[in-house]
N, C-alpha and C positions, 0 to 999 in steps of 0.2 A: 504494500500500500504506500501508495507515493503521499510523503508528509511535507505541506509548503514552509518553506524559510522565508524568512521576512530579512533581505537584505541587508536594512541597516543594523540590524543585529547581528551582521558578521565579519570577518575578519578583515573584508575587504572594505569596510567604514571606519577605521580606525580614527579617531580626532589628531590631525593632524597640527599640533599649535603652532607650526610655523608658516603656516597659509594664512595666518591672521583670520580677522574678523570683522566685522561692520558695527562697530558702536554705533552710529548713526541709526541704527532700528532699534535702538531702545530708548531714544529721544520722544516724548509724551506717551510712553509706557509707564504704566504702576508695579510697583513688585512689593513682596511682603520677605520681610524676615525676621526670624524667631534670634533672640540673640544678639543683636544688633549693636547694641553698646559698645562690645568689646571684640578686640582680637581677629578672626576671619569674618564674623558679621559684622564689624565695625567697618574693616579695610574693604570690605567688598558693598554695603551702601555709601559708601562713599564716592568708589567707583561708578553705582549706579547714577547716584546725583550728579555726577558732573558730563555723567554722560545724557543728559536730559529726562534722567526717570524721575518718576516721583516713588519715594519710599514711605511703607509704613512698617515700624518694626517692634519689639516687643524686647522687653529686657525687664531680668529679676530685680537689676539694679533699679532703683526710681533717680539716684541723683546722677549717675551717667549718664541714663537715656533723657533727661530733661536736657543736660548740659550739651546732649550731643542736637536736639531738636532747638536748642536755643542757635546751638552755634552755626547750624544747616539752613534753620529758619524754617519756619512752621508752613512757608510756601512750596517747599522740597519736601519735605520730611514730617509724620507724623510718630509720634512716641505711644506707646500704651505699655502700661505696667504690668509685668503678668510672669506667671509661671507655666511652663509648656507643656507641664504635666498636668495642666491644671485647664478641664473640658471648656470650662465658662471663660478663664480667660483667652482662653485661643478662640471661641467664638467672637469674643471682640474686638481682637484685632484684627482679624476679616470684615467683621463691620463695620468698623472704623474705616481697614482700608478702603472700602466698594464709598462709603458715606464722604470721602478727603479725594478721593481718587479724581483727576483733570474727567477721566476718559464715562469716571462710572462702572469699571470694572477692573479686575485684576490681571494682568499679562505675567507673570512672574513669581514664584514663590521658593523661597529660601528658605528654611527645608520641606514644608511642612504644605499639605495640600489642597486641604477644605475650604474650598469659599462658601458653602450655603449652609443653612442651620440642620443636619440631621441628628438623629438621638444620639447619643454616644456609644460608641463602639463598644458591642459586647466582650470584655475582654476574659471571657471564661477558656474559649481554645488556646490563646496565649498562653493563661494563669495555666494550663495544664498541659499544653504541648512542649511550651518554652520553660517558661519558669518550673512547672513541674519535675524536668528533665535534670532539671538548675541542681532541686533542692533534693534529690534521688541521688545523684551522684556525689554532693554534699559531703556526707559520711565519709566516702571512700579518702584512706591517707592520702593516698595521690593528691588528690583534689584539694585535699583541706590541706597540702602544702603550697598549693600552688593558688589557690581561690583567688586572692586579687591579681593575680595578674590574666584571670582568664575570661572576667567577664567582659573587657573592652574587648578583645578578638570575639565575645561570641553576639555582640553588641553589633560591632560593626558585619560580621556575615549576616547575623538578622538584617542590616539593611539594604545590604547588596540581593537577599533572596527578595525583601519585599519589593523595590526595583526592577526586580527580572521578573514578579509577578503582574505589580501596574504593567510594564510598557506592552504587554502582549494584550492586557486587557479594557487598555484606555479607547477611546474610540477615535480612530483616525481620521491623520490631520488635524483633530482637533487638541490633542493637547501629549505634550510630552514628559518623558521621565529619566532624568539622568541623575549619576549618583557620584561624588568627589571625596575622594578616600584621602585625607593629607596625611604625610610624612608628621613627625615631629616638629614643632614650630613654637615660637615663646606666643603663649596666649596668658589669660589669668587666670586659667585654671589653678597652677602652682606658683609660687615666685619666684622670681628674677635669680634668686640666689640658686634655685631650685635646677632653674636654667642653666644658669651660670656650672655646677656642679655636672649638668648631663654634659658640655660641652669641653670644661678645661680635666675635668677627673673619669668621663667613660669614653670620651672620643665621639661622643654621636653629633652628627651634623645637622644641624639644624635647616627646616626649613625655613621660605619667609610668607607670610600670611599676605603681604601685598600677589605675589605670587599667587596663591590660593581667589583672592579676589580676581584677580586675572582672568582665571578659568571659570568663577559665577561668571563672568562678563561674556567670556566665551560662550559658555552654553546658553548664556541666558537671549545671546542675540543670534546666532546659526540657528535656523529653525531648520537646518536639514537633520540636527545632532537628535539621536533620540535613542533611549536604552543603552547607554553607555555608561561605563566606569573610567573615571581621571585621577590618577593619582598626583599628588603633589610631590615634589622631591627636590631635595635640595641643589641650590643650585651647579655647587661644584662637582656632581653627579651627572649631569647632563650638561649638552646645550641649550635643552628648555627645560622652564619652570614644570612644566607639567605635560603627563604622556596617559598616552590610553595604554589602559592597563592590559585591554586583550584578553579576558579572561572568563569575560563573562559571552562571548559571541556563540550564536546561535549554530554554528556548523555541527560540534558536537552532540547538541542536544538530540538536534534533527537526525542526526545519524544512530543515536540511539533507539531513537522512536521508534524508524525502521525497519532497526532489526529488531526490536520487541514486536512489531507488528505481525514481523514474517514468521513467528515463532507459533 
């Protein structure tokens, strides 16, 4: 049984970041992002604003994201206070944005992808597929040696899988889904010193977070780019800031099917 591949999801789309890009098509565009205050959501609405979008974004903090919407100007930029885990405040910085928005609508979202009010997501399959998997293996010495350092790898595959879920299921042409994996980079997550210690005492190369803004810029204006993964990487690693990762392309999968079919 012959199974269709959907092109841009294969090896031969790879995001190329040295063919550049058209900022010019994000000029009277709106975009939303979670985070926005600091660090790659900071350096990447920034980028948005200057390239003619309008931003609305959302941070734990209240006195950065004021200080950040005072200093952008309430013309470019709107701030709303919230926590991302938190159902009702992500409802309203959707409707904030569609309500601030030049256009009336949302072109853009960083990370997060609800524009309209539906119930909140039953998260009982999670609580028992994910989480339950979590806390099962818990026990095991392995595990409970190793525990923090495993939930951010099983964090970020959970979002590269919910990614290669949307893009196949989003309805075409109409809306896309790509996914930016960064390298190590100074944000505020830990501090400076913290920094300073992965650099002069482990050797790890940092990346740089304007970098990472780069690449929202990128994908957020190629409307050819769609179900893709970009990883950020330091700069003295490559020639570019950031490279498709290649990993997630559909050739494989399809050839699976396949042969599961012919079986």
């Amino acid at each position: 049984m012959e199974v269709a591949l959907d092109e841009r999801f294969s090896s031969a789309h790879r995001i190329d970041p040295a063919g550049g890009f058209d900022l010019g098509k994000l000029r009277g565009k709106t975009a939303v992002i979670t985070g926005g205050a600091s660090g790659i959501g900071e350096a990447s609405l920034r980028g948005l604003v200057q390239a003619g979008a309008f931003v609305a974004f959302s941070d734990i903090s209240q006195e950065r994201g004021d200080a950040l919407e005072k200093e952008l100007g309430s013309e470019n930029v709107a701030f709303v206070q919230g926590d991302v885990t938190n159902w009702s405040d992500q409802k309203r910085l959707f409707k904030t944005a569609v309500e601030k928005s030049p256009s009336g609508c949302i072109n853009v979202v960083f990370a997060n992808a609800a524009i309209v009010e539906p119930t909140e997501p039953d998260m009982d399959v999670a609580d028992i597929g994910f989480r339950g998997v979590l806390l099962t293996t818990k026990p095991l010495p392995c595990h409970h040696r190793q525990y923090r350092w495993l939930l951010g790898p099983m964090i970020k595959w959970a979002a590269r899988g919910l990614m290669r879920s949307l893009r196949s299921s989003m309805p075409e042409n109409e809306m896309r889904v790509n996914l930016m994996a960064p390298w190590y980079l100074r944000t505020n997550l830990i501090s400076q010193n913290a920094w300073d210690h992965l650099e002069d005492n482990r050797g790890i190369i940092l990346a740089e977070k304007e970098d990472a803004a780069k690449a929202v810029l990128h994908l957020a204006s190629d409307e050819t780019i769609h179900g893709r993964s970009i990883m950020i990487i330091p700069r003295k690693e490559a020639a570019e800031e950031y490279v498709d990762m290649d990993r997630d392309s559909h050739d494989l999968e399809v050839l699976g099917r396949e042969r599961f079919s012919e079986k």
